[in-house]
C-alpha positions as CSV (number, residue, x, y, z in Angstrom):
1,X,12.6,112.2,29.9
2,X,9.2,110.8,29.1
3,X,7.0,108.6,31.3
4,X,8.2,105.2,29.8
5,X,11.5,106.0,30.0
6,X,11.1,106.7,33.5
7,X,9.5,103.5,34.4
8,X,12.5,101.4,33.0
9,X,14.8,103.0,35.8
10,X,12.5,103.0,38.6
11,X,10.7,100.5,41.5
12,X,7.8,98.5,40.1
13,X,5.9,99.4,43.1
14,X,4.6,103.0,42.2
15,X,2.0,105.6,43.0
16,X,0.3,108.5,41.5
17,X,-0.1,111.4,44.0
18,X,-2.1,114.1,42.1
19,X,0.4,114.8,39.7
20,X,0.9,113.5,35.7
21,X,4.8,111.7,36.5
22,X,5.1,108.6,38.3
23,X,6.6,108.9,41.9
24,X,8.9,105.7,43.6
25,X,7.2,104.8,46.8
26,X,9.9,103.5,49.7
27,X,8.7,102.0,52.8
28,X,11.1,102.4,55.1
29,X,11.1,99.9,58.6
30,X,12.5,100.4,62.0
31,X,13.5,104.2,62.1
32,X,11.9,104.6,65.0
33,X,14.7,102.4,66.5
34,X,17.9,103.2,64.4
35,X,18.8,105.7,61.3
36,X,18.1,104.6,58.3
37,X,19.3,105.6,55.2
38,X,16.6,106.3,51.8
39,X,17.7,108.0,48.6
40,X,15.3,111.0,47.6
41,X,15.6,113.3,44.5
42,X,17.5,116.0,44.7
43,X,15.9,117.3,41.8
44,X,12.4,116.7,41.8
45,X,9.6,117.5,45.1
46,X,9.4,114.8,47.2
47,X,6.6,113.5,49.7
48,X,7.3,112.0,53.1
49,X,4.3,110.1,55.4
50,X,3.8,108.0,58.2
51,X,1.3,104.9,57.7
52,X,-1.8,105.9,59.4
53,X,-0.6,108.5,61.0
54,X,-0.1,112.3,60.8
55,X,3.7,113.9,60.5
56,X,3.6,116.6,63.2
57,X,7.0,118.1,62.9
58,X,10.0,117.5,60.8
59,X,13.9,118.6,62.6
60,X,16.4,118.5,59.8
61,X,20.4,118.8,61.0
62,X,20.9,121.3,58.8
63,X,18.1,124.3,59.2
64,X,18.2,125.4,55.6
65,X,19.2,122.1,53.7
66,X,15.1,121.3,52.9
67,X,12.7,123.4,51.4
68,X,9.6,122.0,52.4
69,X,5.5,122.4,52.7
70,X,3.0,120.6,55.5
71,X,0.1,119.1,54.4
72,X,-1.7,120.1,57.7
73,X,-4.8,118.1,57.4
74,X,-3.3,114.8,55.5
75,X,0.0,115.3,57.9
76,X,2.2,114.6,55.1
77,X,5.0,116.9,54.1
78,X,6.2,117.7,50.5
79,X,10.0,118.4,50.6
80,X,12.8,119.6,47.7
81,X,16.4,119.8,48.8
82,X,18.2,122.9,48.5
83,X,20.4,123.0,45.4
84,X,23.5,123.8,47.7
85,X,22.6,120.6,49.8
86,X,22.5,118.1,46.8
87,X,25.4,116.3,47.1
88,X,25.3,115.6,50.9
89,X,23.8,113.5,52.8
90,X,21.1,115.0,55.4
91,X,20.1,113.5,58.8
92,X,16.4,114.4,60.4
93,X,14.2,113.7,62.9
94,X,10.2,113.0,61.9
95,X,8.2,113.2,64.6
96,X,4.3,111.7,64.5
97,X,0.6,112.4,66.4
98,X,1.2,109.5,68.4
99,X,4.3,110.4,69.8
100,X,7.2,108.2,67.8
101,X,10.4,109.6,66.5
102,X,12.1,108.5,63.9
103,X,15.8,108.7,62.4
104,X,16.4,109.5,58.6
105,X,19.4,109.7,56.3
106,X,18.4,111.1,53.3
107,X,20.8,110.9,50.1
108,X,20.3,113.3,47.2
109,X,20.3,111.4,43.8
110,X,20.1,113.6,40.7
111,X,19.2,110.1,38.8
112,X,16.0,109.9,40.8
113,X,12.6,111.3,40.2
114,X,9.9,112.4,43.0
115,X,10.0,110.1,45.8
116,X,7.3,109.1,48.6
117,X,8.9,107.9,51.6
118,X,6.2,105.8,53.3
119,X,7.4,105.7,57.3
120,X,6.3,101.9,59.3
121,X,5.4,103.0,62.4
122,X,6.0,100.8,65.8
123,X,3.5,98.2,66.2
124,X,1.6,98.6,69.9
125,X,3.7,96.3,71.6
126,X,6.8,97.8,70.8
127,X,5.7,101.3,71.3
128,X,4.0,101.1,74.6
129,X,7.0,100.5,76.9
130,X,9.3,103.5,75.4
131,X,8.4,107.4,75.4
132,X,11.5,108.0,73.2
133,X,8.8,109.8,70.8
134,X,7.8,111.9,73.3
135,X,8.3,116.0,73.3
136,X,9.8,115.7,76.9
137,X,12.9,113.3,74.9
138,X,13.2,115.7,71.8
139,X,13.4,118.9,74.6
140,X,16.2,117.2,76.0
141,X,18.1,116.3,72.9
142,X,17.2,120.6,72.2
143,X,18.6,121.7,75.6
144,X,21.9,119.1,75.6
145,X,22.8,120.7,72.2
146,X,21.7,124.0,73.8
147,X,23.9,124.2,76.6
148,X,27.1,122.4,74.7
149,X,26.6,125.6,72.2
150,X,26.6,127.9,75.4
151,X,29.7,126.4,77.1
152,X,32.0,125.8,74.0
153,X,33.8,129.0,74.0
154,X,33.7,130.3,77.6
155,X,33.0,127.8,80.2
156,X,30.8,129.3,83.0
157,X,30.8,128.1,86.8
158,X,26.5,127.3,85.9
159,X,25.3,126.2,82.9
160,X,22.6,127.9,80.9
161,X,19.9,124.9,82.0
162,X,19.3,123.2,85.5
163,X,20.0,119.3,85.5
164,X,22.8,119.1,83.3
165,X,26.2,118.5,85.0
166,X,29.4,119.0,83.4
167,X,32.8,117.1,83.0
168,X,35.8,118.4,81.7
169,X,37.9,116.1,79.5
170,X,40.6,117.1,77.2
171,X,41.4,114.0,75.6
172,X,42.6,113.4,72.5
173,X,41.3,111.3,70.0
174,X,43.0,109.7,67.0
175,X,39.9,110.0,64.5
176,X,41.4,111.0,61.1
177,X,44.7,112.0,59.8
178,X,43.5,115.0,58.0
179,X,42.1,116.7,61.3
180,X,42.9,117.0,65.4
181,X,40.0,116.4,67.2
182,X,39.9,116.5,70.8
183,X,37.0,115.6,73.4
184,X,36.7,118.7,75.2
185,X,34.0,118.0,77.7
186,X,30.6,115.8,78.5
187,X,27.0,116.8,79.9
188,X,25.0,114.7,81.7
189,X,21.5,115.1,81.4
190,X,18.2,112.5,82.3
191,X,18.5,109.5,80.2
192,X,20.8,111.0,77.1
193,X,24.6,112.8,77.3
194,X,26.4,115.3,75.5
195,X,29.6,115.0,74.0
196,X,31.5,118.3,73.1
197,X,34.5,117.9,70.6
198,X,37.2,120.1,68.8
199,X,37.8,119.6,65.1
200,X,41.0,121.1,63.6
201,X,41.6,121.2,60.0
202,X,45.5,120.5,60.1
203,X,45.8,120.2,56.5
204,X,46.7,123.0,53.8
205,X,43.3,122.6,51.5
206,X,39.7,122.8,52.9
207,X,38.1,119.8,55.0
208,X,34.3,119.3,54.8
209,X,33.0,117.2,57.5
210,X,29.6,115.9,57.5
211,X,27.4,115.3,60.5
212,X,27.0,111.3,59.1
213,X,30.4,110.7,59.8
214,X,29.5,111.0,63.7
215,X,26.9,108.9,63.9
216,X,27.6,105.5,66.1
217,X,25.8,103.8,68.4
218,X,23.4,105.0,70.5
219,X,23.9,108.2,68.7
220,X,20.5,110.5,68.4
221,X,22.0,114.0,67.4
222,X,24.8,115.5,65.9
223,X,25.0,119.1,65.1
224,X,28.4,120.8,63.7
225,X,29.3,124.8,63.8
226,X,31.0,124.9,60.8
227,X,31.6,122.2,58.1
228,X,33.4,123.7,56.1
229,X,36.6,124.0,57.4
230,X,39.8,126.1,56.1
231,X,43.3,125.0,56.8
232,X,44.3,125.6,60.3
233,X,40.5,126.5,61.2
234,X,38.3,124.9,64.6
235,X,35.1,123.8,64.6
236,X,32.8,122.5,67.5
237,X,31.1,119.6,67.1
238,X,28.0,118.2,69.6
239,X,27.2,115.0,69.9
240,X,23.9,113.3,71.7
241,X,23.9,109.9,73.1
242,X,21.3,107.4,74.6
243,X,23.1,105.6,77.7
């Protein structure tokens, strides 16, 4: 497809970033507060930046879904999804030099060329009064999912980490039609909670669950054992929550 050709399908706003095609600049608001979805090629290499500040460290939900390189010195980081990753959505965290975290939903689109997604930082006021950016918050979003993956299987009478108390629950929960999913158990940590679940494919074809489908409210991480599921097959599923 040639250059004016491209221009017809994409935003007005553009930018030129050392390379000859044109690349679709998003600026994406408030993901420091909530998730927010942006669409990103899943063809093309695409470029992701916070305004005036540095990216220091990128945690995608799935480890191997992005194939990325850091810009060290600008703090931007150049991204392609993996081909087996380009119909799915992908969650991640983004984590900048000042200490804010932010919440993306990226969406493959094969229709789409190189993208720059352009992150709005907290203004001072809002930022000063939270430490939800911090390292000390992401360590314990790590050690929740951590000790969860420790427990599933074989419950000990002490969990793997200090300050995380346990609660059984066994409850069942009437989610979807084509799977049984029961709330096994919750950890209570400082500030967040874990939720431990059971997902059982109960139907006679494959079920692929997708860690979007368990985002709600108040929800900061979701990380799935398996999602790809074969009839009759379990998965665990984690779940981290703000109070």
């Amino acid at each position: 497809m040639n250059l004016s050709k491209k221009l017809a399908l994409i935003p007005l706003t553009l930018s030129l970033l050392f390379s000859p095609f044109a690349q679709a600049v998003q600026h994406v608001d408030k993901a420091y507060l909530d998730n927010v979805t942006v669409n990103v090629s899943s063809t093309e290499q695409n470029a992701l930046v916070v305004q005036d500040r540095k990216i220091t460290s990128v945690i995608p939900s799935i480890a191997d879904a992005l194939e990325y390189e850091k810009d060290v010195t600008q703090g931007v980081l150049y991204f392609k999804v993996a081909p087996w990753y380009a119909n799915r959505t992908i969650s991640a965290f983004v984590n900048d030099d000042q200490g804010t975290r932010y919440k993306l939903v990226m969406r493959p689109t094969a229709s789409l060329g190189a993208e720059e997604l352009i992150l709005i930082p907290p203004k001072v006021k809002e930022g000063s009064s939270t430490d939800k950016g911090s390292q000390s918050y992401l360590q314990q979003i790590k050690e929740l999912i951590y000790v969860m993956g420790d427990d599933a299987d074989d419950p000990q009478d002490e969990l793997a980490i200090e300050g995380i108390s346990r609660s059984f629950v066994n409850q069942q929960i009437p989610l979807w039609k084509e799977a049984r999913m029961t709330f096994a158990s919750r950890y209570d940590g400082d500030g967040l909670y874990g939720e431990h679940y059971k997902v059982t494919n109960i139907t006679n074809s494959n079920l692929i669950l997708l860690e979007q489908e368990f985002y709600r409210k108040k929800v900061v991480a979701v990380s799935i054992e398996h999602l790809n599921l074969l009839p009759g097959q379990t998965t665990n599923v984690y779940v981290v929550r703000e109070r």
